[in-house]
N, C-alpha and C positions, 0 to 999 in steps of 0.2 A: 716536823717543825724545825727550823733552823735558829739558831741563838749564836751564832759568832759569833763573837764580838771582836775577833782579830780582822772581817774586813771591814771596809770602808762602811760608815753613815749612809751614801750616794748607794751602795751598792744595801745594804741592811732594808733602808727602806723600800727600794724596789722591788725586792724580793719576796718582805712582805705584802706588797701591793698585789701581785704578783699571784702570792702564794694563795691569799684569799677573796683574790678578782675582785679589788677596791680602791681606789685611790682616794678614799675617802678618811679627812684627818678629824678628829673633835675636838673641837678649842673646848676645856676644862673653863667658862671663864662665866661661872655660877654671879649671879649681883648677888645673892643673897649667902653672906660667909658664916650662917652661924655654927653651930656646936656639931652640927649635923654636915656639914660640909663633907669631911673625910668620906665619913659612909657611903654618898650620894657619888662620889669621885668613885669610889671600890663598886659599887653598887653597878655603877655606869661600865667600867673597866670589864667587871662580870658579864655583865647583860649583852654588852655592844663590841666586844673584843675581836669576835670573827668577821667582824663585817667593818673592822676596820684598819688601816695599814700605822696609823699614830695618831698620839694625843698630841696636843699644844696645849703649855702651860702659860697663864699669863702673868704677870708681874703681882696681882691683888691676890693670888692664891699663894703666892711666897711668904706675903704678909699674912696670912691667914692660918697657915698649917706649920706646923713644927717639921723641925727636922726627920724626926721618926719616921712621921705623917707621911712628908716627901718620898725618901726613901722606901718604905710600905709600896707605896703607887708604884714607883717608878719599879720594885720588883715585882708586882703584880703584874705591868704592862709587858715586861720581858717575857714572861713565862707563858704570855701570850699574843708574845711575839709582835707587839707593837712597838714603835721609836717612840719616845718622848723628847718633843723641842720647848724647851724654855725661849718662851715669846718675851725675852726683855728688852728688846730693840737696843743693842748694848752698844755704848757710841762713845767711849772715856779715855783718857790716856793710855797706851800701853803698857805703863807697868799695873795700872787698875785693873784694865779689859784681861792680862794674863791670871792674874788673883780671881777674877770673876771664872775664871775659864776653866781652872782649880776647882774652885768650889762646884761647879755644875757637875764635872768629871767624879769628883767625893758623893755630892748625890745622886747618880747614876744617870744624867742627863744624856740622850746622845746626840743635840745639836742645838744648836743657840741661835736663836735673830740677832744680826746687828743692822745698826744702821749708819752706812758710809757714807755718813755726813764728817766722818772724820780722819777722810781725804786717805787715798791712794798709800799711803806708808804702813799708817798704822792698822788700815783692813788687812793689807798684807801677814802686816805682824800675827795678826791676830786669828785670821786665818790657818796660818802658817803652825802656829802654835798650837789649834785646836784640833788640826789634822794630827800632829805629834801625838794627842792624845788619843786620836781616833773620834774624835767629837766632831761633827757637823758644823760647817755657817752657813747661814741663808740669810741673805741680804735682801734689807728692803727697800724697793725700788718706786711704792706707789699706794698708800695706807688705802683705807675702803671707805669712810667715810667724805663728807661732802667737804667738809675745811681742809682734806688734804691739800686740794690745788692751791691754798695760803702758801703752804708748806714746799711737800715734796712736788705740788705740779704748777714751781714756779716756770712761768713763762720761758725765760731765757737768760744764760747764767755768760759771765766772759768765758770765751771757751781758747782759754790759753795753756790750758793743762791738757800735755801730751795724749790722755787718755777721754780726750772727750771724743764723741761721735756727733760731729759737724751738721747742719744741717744744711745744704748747700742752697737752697732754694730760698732760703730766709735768710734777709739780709739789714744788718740797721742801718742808719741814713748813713755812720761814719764809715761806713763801710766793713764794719770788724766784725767777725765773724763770731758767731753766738749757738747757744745749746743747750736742750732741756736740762733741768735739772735731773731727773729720774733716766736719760743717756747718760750722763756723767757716770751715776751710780751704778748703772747699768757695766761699763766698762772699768770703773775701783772694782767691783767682782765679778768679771771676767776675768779680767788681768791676775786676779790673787787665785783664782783656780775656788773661787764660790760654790758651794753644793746647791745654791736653788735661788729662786729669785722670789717675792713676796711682791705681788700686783693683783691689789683689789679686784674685786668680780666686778665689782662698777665701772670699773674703766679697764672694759675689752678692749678699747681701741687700742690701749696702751700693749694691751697682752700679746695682741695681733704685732704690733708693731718688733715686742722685744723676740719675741717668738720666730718671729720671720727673720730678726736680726742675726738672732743666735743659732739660727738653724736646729734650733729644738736641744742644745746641745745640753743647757746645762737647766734642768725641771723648774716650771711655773708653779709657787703654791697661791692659789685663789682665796681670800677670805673675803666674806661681806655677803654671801648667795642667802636670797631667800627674805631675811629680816630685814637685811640692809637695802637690798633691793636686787640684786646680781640677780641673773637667769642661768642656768645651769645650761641650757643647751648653746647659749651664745658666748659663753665663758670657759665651756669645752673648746667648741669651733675656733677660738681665738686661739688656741694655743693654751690653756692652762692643764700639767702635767696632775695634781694634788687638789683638791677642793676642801676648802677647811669652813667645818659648819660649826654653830655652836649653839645661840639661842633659839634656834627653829628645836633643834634637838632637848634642847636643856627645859627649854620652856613647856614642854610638849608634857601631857598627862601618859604619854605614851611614847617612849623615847624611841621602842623597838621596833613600832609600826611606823614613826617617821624616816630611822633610818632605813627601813625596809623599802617605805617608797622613795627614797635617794636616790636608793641604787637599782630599782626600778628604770627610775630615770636617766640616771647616769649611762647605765649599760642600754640604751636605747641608742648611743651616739656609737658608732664603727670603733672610733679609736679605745674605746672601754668594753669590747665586745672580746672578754679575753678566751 
């Protein structure tokens, strides 16, 4: 088993992917917090560790476990050689985003979602700064649930920022030239050297799209498969590098027999045939 921590995040978790022929991540993201939380998080780490390449933590389990708590997991998942990403879609000023970045790095985090909605500078920054630490970003370009399209899959945004990817075929009446909002996003992390992109399992088209953009270059994490509604084979096919499952698993009287038929499944597709 390998435990560097001197390379990269990009490189950490592929490895482990890799190592125990899974791309499979588990969103930690329990509704029910109570006293028994910790145990059910170790419990799960225990049980599901080789058949998986990372956890994802989400914001309501921050509020739920102590520091201790944290720290315990996150050296539990190491020693079994999984990554742990704090899922806090982190989008604040740059001298806040650097203090948040701090604190992940103090509880052994090794990679952070943000969300570059706050524009081309300070993803950079923030970026930039989490690599110094050897901490991952994974940008989110496209949430899983149905209100995202209010959101991240507004229609069409002015595309007068150097870094948007035009859509030349769609035109408005004034003539001015316009562009998704999730290309925008798409190109704030490219341009910042991004470890991964976060685009719902519900919208493949989107995955297809960013997938075929990037030429595979910089890994698709999937959430939303199964509960949400996502289809694992059509979410593969798109281009999704990571599959992040959570309540099909969590929810499950049997957590070990559902990841088992995951990966069943998953390794049914060419590209997961390691």
């Amino acid at each position: 088993m390998m435990n560097n921590y001197s390379e990269s995040y990009r490189f950490r978790i592929r490895y482990s992917s890799l190592e125990k022929q899974t791309p499979l991540i588990l969103a930690l993201d329990f509704e029910n917090t109570d006293d028994s939380l910790f145990q059910r998080c170790n419990d799960l780490i225990s049980d599901l560790g080789e058949k998986l390449c990372a956890l994802k933590v989400n914001f309501h389990l921050f509020l739920s476990l102590s520091k201790k708590e944290i720290l315990q997991l996150n050296k539990f998942a190491r020693e079994k050689n999984l990554q742990v990403i704090a899922d806090i879609k982190l989008n604040d000023i740059g001298n806040t985003n650097k203090i948040t970045v701090n604190r992940l790095c103090d509880l052994r985090f090794d990679a952070v979602i943000m969300n570059p909605i706050i524009g081309i500078t300070e993803t950079k920054s923030l970026v930039d700064y989490a690599h110094s630490l050897n901490i991952g970003v994974i940008c989110l370009l496209f949430m899983s649930h149905p209100g995202a399209i209010e959101g991240y899959g507004l229609k069409k945004v002015n595309a007068n920022s150097p870094y948007s990817t035009f859509q030349k075929s769609e035109k408005h009446s004034n003539k001015s030239e316009f562009t998704y909002l999730y290309n925008l996003f798409y190109n704030y992390g490219k341009s910042s050297n991004a470890d991964g992109f976060v685009i719902g399992a519900t919208r493949t088209e989107i995955i297809k799209e960013i997938s075929t953009l990037d030429k595979g270059e910089i890994p698709i994490y999937s959430p939303g498969l199964l509960t949400q509604g996502g289809n694992i084979t059509k979410t593969i096919n798109s281009g999704a590098d990571y599959l992040i499952v959570g309540r099909f698993i969590l929810n499950s009287k049997s957590p070990i027999q559902k990841t088992d038929y995951l990966l069943k499944e998953i390794r049914k597709n060419k590209r997961f045939q390691f």
